[in-house]
N, C-alpha and C positions, 0 to 999 in steps of 0.2 A: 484267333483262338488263344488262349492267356496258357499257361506252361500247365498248371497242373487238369485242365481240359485236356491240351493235348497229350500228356502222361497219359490219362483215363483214355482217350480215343486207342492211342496205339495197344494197351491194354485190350482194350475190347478185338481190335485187328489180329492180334496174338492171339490170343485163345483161339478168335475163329478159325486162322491157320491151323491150329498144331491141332482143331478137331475137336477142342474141350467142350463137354456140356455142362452148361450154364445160364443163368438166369439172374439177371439183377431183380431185386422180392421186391422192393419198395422205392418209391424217392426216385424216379427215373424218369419222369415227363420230358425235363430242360437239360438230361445229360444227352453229352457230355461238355456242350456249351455251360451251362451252369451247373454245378454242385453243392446243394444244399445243406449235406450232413454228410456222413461218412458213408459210402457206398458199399449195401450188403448183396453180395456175392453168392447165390445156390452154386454149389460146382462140385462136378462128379470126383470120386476119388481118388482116381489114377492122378487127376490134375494137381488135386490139391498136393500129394505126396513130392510135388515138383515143384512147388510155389516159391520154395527159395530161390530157386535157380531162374525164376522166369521175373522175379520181381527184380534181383540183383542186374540183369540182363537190361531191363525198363530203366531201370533208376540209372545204369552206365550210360543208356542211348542217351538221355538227357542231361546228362551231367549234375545229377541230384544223389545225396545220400537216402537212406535208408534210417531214420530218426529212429524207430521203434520196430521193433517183431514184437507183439505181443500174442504171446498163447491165451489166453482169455477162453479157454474152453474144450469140450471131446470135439474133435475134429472141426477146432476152430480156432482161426489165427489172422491176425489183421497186423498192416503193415501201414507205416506212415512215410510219408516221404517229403524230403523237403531242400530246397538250395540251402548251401551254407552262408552266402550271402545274400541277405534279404533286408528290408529296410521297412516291410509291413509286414500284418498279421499274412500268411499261408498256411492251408489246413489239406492236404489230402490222403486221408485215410481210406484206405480199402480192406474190408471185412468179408472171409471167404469162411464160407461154413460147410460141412456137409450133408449131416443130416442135422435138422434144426432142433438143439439141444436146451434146454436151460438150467440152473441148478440144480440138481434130484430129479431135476423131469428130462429123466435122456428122451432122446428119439420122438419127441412132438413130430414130428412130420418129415418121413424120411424123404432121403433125396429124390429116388423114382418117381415120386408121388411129387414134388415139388416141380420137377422138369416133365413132365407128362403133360402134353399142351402146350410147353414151352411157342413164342412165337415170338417172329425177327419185330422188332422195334429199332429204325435208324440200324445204325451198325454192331446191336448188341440184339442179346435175348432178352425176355420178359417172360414171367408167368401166364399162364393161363387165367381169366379172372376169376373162376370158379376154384382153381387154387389158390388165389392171391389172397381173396378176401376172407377166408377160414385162417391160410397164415397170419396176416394183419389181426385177425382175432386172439387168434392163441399168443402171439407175443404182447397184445395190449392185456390180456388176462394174465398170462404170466407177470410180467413186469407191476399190473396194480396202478398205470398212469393211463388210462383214457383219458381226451378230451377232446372239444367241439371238431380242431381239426380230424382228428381221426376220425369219429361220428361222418361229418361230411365227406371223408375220402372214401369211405368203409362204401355211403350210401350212393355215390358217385358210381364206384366202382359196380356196386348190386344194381343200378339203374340198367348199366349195359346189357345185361342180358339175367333179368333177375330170376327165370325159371333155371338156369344152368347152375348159377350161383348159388340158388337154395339148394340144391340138388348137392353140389360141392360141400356147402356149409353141411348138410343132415349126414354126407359119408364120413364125415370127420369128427362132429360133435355128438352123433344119434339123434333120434326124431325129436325127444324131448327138448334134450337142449337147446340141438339144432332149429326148432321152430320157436325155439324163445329167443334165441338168436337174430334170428331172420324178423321177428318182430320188432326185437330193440331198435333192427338197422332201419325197418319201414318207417318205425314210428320217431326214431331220433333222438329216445328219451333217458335222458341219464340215470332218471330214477329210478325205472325200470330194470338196467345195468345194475346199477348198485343192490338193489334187491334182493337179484339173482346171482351177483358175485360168488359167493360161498357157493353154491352148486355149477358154476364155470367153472370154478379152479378144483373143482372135487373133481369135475368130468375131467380135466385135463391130466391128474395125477391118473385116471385109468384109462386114458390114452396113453401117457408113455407106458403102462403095465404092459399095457395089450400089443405096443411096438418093438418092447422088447423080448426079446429070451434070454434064458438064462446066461450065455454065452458073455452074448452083446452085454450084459450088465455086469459080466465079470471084464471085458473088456474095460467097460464106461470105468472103473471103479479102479482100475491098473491105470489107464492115461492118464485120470484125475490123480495121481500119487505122483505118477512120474513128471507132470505139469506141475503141480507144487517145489518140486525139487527144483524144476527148470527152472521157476519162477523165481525161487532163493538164489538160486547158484549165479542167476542172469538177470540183478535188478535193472528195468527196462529204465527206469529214472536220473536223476543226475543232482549232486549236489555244485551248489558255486560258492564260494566263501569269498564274501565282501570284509576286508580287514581296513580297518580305519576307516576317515572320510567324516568330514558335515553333515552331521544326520539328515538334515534336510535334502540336503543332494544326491546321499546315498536313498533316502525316501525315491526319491526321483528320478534317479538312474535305475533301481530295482521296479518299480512302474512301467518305465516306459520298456525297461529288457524283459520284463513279462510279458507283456502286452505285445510284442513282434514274433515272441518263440513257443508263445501260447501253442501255438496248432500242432507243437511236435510235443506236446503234454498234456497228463488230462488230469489238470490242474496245481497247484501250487502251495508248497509248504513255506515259511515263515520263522524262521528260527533266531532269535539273538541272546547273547554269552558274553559272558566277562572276564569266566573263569574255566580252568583247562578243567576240573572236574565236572562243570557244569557242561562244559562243550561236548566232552567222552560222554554223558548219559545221555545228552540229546542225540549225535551221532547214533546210540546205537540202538534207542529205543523210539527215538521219532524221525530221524533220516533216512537212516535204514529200511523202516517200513516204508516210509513213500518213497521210496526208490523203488522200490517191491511191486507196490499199487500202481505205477508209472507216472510219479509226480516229479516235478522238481522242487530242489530242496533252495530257497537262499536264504544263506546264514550271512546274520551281518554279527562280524567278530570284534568286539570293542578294544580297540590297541591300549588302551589310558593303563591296564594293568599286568596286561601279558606281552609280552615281545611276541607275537605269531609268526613276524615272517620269520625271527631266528628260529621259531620252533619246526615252522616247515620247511623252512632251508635245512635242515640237521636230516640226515641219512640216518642215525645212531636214534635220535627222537622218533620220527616217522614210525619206526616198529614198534612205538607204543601210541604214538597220539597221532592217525592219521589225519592225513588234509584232504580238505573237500577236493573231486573231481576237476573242479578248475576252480583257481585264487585268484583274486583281483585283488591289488596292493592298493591302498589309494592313498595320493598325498606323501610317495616314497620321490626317490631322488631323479626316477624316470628310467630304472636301467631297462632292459629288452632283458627278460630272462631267458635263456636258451629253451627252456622247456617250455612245450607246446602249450601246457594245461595254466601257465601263469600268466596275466600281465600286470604290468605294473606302470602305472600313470601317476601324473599330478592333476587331480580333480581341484579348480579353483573354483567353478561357477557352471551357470547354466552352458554357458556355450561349449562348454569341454564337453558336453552330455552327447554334445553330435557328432563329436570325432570318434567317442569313450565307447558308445553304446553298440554302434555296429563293428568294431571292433572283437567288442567282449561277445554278438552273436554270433561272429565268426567263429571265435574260439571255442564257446560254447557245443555251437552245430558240430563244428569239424570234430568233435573230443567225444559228443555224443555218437555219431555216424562208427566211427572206431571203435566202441563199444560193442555198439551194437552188430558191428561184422563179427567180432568177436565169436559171437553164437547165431549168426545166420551158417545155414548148413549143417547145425550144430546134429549128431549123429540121436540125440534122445527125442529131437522134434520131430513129428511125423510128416513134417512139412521140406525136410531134408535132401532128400533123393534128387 
């Protein structure tokens, strides 16, 4: 079993010890031998209010940091996890929600109702399918992406027991819907779907109405503020600033350092500067947000005009013109800077790429995981306790 299976297996063993109720929704056939996408999580609330402490716990046993917390939602927070030395792409994300939320549509499908039927699959839970396949509904209408595969999962899954399932589908959607529903799945037909779009996503806006009270939507409307804040306060992203360097090779080393650290980002910003005013308005109005969004930022900084590393070597400068997360020097005199967040090499050619690059993801990972402790446990996350 390869590391991040076994991370997800002992995961699964934990919860079941400490009692947790829960349900993997979706994508759970081949776990926790294979993982396909990022593993989403029903689990009751008591659990979740501890997720810090049990994921920090997993990622110790293993000797793996913690890439990312991101709050991404009312009572929803997914963690990434990753070695700091690695030499290919690794992706394991886990997504724990509690009651199934989406933009403006709190409360699609509370937890009770999600774990109700729950039943043991291998060493985890799974949904009931008369639950499963209503959720699957309501996130492919929320989100606005169906296709063929989901059509034939949807129908796979309504094949097993399709009087239970209708049954499931009409308490969730009402008859109307519910048996336009249950025909799109018999009959397979996208265009059928599309048709009837506008009145799925109408029923769905008076499913969360009817899920909520007024309480719960002053709540939804208080965590959504205080998650904003979070999300400012604690960009889940990272810049690197590439200074100097062979365009070509710098092409080539930012390729292949993408392409390894991909799984601990969801996805990549592109930045390049000549000039220190241009660098400060990128910083703050294109880095900053994707650090926000949970991207990485690499900025490649042209030396031909500006002295950079004198600029980020200066204590006295830094309080105005800060430097990215971590700096790579390239084509400098080789020194080892004492600080964690720098290195500095002589890039002459392709074969430096293979000494260079895992290197810089070390650096990288290890500079991101310290971040990100920073605000695990953090006292405003409700995932804290």
């Amino acid at each position: 079993m390869n590391l991040e299976s076994s991370i997800l297996n002992e995961l699964f063993n934990t919860l079941n010890q400490i009692g947790s109720r829960y349900c993997v929704m979706n994508n759970y056939d081949d776990l926790p031998d294979f993982i396909p996408s990022d593993v989403d999580i029903a689990i009751d609330w008591e659990t979740f209010r501890c997720l810090d402490s049990i994921v920090i716990e997993l990622a110790g046993a293993y000797g793996v940091g913690v890439t990312q917390k991101i709050w991404h939602g009312y009572h929803k927070c997914a963690y990434i996890l990753s070695p700091l030395n690695i030499e290919k792409y690794f992706f394991l994300q886990l997504d724990f929600f509690v009651d199934f939320s989406g933009r403006g549509f709190p409360n699609l499908f509370p937890i009770e109702a999600m774990l109700s039927g729950k039943r043991r699959y291998k060493n985890f839970y799974i949904p009931a399918a008369e639950v499963e396949v209503p959720f699957l509904l309501q996130r492919r209408i929320f989100k606005g992406d169906i296709k063929e595969s989901h059509v034939e999962n949807l129908a796979r899954l309504y094949s097993v027991d399709n009087g239970s399932v209708r049954r499931g589908i009409i308490m969730v959607f009402g008859d109307e819907v519910g048996a336009s529903l249950c025909a799109f799945i018999e009959s397979a037909d996208l265009d059928q779907y599309t048709r009837n779009f506008g009145s799925y996503r109408k029923k769905l806006r008076q499913i969360s109405r009817q899920n909520t009270s007024l309480s719960y939507r002053a709540n939804y409307i208080l965590a959504q503020a205080m998650r904003a804040l979070y999300r400012l306060r604690y960009p889940t992203g990272i810049s690197v600033g590439f200074v100097g360097g062979d365009k070509v090779l710098v092409r080539q080393l930012t390729k292949k350092f993408d392409e390894i650290v991909s799984g601990s980002f969801h996805g990549t910003t592109l930045i390049e500067t000549s000039s220190v005013p241009d660098y400060l308005k990128k910083l703050l109005f294109s880095a900053y947000w994707s650090k926000v969004t949970k991207r990485k930022v690499l900025i490649k900084l042209q030396s031909s005009r500006v002295n950079w590393e004198g600029i980020f070597g200066s204590e006295l400068l830094n309080r105005f013109i800060p430097k990215p997360d971590v700096v790579l020097y390239l084509h400098s005199d080789g020194r080892q800077s004492r600080e964690r967040r720098v290195l500095a090499v002589s890039l002459n050619g392709t074969e430096d790429l293979k000494t260079v690059v895992p290197e810089l993801v070390r650096i990288v990972l290890g500079e991101q995981v310290r971040r990100t402790e920073k605000h695990l446990m953090d006292m405003l996350s409700p995932t804290s306790n």
